[in-house]
N, C-alpha and C positions, 0 to 999 in steps of 0.2 A: 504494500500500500504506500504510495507516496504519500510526501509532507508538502502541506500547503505550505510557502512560500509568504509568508507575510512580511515576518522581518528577521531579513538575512545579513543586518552589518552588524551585527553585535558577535560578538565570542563566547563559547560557552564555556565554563570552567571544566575541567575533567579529574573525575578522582583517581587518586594516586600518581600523580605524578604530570610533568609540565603537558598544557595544551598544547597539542601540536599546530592549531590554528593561531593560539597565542604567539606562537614561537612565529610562523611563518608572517602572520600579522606587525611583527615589532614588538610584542608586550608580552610578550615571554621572558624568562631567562636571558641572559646576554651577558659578554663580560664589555664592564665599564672601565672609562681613562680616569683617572683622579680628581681631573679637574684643577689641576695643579702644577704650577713650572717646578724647573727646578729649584726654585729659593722659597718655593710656598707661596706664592702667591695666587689666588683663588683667580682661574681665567675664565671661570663662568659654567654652565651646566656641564655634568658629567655628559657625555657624548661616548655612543655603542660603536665600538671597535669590532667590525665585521671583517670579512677576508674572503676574498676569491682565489679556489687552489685550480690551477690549470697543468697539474704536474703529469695529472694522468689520460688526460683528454681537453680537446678546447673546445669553446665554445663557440657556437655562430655569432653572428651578428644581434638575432635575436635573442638570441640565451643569455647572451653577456648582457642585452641591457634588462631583464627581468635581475640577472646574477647581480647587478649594479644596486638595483633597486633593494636587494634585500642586503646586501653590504653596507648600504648605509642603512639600514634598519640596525644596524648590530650582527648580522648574521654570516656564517663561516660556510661558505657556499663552493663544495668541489663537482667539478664535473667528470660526469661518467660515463668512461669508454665503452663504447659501440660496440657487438658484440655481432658478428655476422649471425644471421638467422634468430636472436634473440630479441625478444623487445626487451629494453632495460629503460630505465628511467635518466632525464636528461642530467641531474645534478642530486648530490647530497646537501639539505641543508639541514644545517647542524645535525646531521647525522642521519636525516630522517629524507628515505628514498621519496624523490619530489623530480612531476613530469612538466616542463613549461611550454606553455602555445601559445604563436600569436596569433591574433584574429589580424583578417586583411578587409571583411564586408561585414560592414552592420548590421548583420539582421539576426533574429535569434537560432536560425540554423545551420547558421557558420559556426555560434559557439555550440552546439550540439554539436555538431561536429567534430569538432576538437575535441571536446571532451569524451565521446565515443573512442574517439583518438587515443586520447591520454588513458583511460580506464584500462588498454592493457598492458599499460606500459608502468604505470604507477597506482596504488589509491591515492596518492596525496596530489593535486592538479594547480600551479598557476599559472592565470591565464590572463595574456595583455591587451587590451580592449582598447590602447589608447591612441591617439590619434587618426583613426580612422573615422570618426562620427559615431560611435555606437551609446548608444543611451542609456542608462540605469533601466526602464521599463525592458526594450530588449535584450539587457543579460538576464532579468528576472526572468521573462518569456524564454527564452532557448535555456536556461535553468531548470525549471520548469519542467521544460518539455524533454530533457536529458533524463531528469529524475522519474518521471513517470514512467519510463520504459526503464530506467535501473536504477530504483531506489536502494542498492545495498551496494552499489559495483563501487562507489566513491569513498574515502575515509574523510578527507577534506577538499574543500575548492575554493581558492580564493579566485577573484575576476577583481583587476584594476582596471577602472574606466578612467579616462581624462578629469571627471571631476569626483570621482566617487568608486565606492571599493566595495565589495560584496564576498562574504565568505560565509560559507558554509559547511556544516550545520550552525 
């Protein structure tokens, strides 16, 4: 049975141990700077020290600017090598197997699609929505419309739009 979509930007807390939406979100765990020179002097909010490892595989054009995005969230994001005949997932962040899509067409089943896409490659999906025109209403709709035909196939999905960001559950 799918879940009505009502309101999909909040986080949900999970017991036992860190959300992995929290994480991929920015508000998770992270290691922080001091906020501090060398003589002590307070240079203003602590700020999340994320890291992109490209030792074992690189990234396209598109992976690198999702990988970008979640490096300055704080997060330590490696990508991971292709594996002929395997689907594998495009990147580790913080440890946690994560598939990135970009969307190219606005509509809600370009992101069905991707995400059909990403589902056997990873549970965990983010997906870049930005600059192309696509609207919060049509990532809700191809959302939606993903989940109805595989309410269990996802563990998480976030979708960044141009002005607005949608994760799920």
């Amino acid at each position: 049975m799918a879940r009505r979509l009502d309101d999909l930007t909040h986080v949900e807390a999970g017991g036992g141990g860190p959300n992995l939406m929290a994480m991929l979100s920015g508000n998770g765990p992270s290691k922080l700077s001091s906020g501090t020179s060398k003589g002590g002097k307070h240079l203003g909010p602590k700020r999340p020290l994320g890291h992109i490892d490209e030792s074992d595989a690189q990234f396209n054009d598109a992976e690198r600017k999702l990988a970008e995005l979640l490096k300055s969230e704080g997060k330590h994001v490696k990508a991971v090598p292709r594996q002929e005949n395997v689907r594998t997932p495009d990147a580790l962040v913080d440890g946690v197997p994560t598939e990135f899509k970009t969307l190219t067409k606005p509509n809600p089943k370009t992101l069905k699609y991707a995400l059909d896409s990403a589902k056997g490659q990873s549970g965990n999906a983010l997906i870049d929505a930005r600059g192309i025109g696509m609207t919060q209403e049509n990532v809700q709709k191809g959302l939606e419309l993903f989940l109805k035909y595989n309410p269990n196939r996802m563990q998480s999905i976030r979708i960044v739009g141009d002005d607005f960001e949608i994760i799920w559950p």
